[in-house]
C-alpha positions as CSV (number, residue, x, y, z in Angstrom):
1,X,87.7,86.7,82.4
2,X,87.8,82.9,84.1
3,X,90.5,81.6,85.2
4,X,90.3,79.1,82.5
5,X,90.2,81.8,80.0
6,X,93.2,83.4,81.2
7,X,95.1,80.0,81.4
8,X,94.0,79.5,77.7
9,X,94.9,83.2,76.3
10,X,98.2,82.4,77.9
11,X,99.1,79.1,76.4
12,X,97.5,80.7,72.7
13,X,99.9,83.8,73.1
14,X,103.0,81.6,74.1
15,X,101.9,79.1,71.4
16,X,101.1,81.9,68.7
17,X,104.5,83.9,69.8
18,X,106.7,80.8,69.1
19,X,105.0,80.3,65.6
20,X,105.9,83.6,64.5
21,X,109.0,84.0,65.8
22,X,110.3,80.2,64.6
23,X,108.5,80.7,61.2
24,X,108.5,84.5,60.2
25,X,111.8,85.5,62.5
26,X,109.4,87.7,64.0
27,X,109.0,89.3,68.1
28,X,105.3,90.2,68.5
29,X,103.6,91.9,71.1
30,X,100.1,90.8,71.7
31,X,97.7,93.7,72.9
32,X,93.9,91.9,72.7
33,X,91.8,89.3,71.9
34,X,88.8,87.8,71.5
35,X,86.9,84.4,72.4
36,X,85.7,82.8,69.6
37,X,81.7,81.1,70.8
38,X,82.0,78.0,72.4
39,X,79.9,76.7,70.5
40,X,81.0,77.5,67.3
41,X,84.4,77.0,67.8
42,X,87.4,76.6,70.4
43,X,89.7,79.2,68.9
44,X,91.4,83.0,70.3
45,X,91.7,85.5,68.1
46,X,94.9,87.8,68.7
47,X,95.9,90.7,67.9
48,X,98.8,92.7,68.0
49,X,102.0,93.9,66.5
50,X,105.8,93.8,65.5
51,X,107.8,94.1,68.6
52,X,109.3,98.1,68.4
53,X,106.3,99.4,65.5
54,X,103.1,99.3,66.4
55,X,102.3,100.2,62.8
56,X,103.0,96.7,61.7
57,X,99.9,94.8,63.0
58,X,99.7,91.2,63.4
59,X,96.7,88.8,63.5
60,X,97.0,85.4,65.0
61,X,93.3,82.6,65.1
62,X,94.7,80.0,67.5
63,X,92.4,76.7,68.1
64,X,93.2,75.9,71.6
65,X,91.6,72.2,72.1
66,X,94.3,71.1,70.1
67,X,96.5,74.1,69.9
68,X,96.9,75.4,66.2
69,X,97.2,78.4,64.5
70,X,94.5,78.5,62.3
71,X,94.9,81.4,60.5
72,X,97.4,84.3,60.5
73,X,98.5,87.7,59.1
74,X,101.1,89.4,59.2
75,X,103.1,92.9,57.9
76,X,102.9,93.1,54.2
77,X,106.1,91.3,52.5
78,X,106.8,89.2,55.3
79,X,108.7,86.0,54.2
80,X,108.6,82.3,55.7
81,X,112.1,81.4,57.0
């Protein structure tokens, strides 16, 4: 992975992490991800899961040229604050 990559995972994972956890009152750990094509689109896909259960998967599609989370999914009955 670039270093540019890396840079952009980070800023998606700390931009993706705050969404949750100021939305859905939720602490995620992220685990992987994957790199949308360039040339399709500028977006991260992450995945990972509720902080203490790693049952409870999470899914987070962040564009990252502007940064927005473009899609999301998270454990089953999980409420907006």
């Amino acid at each position: 992975m670039s270093t540019q990559e890396k840079e952009i995972l980070a800023d998606a994972e700390q931009f993706a992490h705050k969404y949750i956890l100021d939305n859905y009152g939720l602490e995620v750990d992220f685990t992987d991800h994957k790199f949308s094509p360039v040339d399709l689109d500028k977006s991260v896909g992450i995945h990972g899961h509720v902080k203490g259960d790693d049952d409870q998967k999470v899914f987070v599609l962040v564009k990252y040229d502007p940064l927005k989370v473009e899609t999301l999914s998270l454990p089953e009955g999980t409420d907006k604050k």
